[in-house]
C-alpha positions in Angstrom: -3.7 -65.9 36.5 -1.7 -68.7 35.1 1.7 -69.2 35.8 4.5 -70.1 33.4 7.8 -71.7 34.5 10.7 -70.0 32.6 14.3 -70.9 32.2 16.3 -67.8 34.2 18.8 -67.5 31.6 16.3 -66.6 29.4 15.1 -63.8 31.4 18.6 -62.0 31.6 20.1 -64.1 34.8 23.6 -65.0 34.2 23.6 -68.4 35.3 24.6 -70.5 32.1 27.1 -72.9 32.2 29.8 -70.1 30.7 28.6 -67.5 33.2 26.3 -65.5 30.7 22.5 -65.2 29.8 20.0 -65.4 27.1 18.1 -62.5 27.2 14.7 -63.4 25.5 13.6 -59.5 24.6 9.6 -59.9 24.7 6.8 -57.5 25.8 4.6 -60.4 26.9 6.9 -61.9 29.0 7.9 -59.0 30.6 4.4 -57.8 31.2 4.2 -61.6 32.6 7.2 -60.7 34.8 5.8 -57.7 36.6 2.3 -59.1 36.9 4.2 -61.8 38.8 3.4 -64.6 36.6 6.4 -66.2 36.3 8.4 -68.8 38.5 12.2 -68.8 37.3 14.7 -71.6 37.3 18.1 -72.2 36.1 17.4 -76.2 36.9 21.5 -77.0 36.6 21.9 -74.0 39.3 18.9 -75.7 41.1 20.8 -79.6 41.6 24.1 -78.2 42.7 26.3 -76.8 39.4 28.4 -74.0 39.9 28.4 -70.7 37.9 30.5 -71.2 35.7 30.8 -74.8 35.5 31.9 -76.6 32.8 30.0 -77.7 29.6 28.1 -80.6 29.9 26.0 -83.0 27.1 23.6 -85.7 27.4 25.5 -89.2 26.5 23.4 -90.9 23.6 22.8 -94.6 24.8 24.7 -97.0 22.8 27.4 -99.5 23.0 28.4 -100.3 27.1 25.7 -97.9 28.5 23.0 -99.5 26.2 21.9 -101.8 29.5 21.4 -98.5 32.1 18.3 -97.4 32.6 15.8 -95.8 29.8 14.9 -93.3 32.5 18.1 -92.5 33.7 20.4 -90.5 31.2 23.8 -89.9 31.6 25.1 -86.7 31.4 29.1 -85.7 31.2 31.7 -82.7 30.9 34.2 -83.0 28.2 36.4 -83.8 30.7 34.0 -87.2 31.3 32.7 -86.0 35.1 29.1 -87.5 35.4 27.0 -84.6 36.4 23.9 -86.6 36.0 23.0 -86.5 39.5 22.8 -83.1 39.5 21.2 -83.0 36.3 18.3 -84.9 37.8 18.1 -83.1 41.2 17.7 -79.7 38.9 14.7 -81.8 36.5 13.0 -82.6 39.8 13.4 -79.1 41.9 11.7 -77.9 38.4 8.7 -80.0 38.5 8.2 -79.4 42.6 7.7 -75.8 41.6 5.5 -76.3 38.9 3.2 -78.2 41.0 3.8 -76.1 43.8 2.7 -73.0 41.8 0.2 -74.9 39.8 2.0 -74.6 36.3 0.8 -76.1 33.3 3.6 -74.3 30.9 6.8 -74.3 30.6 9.3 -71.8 28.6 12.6 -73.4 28.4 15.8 -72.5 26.4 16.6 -75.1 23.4 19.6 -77.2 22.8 20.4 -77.3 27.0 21.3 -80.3 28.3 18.6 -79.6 30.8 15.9 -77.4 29.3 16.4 -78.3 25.2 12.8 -79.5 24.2 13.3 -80.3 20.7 16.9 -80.4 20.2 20.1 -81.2 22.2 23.6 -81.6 21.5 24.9 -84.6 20.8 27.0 -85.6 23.5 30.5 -85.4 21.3 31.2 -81.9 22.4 31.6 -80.7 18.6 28.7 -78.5 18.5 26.4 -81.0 16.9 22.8 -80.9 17.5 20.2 -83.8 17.7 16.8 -83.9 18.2 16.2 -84.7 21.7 15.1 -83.4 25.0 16.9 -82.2 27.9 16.4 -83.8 31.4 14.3 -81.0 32.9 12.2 -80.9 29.8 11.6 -84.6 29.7 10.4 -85.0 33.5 8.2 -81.6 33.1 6.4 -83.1 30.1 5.9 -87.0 31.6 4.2 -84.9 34.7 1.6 -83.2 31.9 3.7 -79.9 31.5 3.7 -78.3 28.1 6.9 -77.3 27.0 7.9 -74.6 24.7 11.0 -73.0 23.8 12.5 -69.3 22.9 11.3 -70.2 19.3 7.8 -71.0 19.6 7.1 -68.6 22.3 4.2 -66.8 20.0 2.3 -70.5 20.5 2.9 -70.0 24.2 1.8 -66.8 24.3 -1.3 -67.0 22.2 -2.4 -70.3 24.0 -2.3 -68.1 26.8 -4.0 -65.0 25.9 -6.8 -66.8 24.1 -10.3 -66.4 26.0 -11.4 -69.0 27.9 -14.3 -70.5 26.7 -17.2 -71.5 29.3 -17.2 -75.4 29.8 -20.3 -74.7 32.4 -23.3 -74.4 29.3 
């Protein structure tokens, strides 16, 4: 059976960043669940943030951090503390358990600094939203990962539950 990695939030664990959860209410995935099917992670948790911890966005690249590294994003509180590291340990401890377990899917809560995988906020700490991936997101999907959020779940789940057609003719 394949095996999706899910964000933890997203299946009632109370690790955001304000101490609460996402709840995604879904037959499916709670079928998944208790056939054992899914690998959770709160990536954040995973590289060393506490619970709660403060809100943290991804810096957009422009005007003295324009020179640093494509690959390596920055990522701040309000307060300007560079949780990046973190950030990054969390992206990788993802990945090792998707390749530990074999995943090949990903279900990850949008707009996180970590997990968004079409849109993220926009680093002003206003509420905006950007399109843009999160850190986890982007190093699951550069390894071959498909990532989907809380909003196209039906995708995730029908690319799932589709027969398998013999490649062997």
């Amino acid at each position: 059976m394949e095996k999706v990695l899910v964000s933890a939030c997203l299946l009632g664990l109370a690790v955001r960043y304000d101490g609460a959860s996402k709840r995604l209410i879904d037959q499916t995935l709670r079928r998944w669940q208790q056939q054992g099917r899914i690998i959770s992670v709160c990536p954040e948790v995973a590289g060393g943030l506490s619970i709660p911890r403060a809100a943290a966005e991804i810096q957009p690249l422009s005007g003295t951090n324009k020179t640093i590294d494509k690959d390596k994003r920055i990522v701040t509180t309000a307060l300007g503390n560079d949780v990046s590291e973190e950030f990054y340990r969390g992206a990788h401890h993802a990945l090792y358990l998707c390749q530990r377990h074999n995943i090949r899917y990903a279900l990850l809560k949008e707009s996180s600094p970590s997990c968004g995988s079409n849109n993220i906020y926009n680093g002003d700490f206003n509420g905006t939203k950007t399109s843009g991936e999160g850190i986890t997101c982007e190093q699951l999907r550069k390894h071959g990962i498909e990532v989907y959020s809380e909003f196209n779940l039906t995708e995730l789940i029908s690319k799932l539950t589709q027969p398998k057609v013999n490649e062997q003719r």
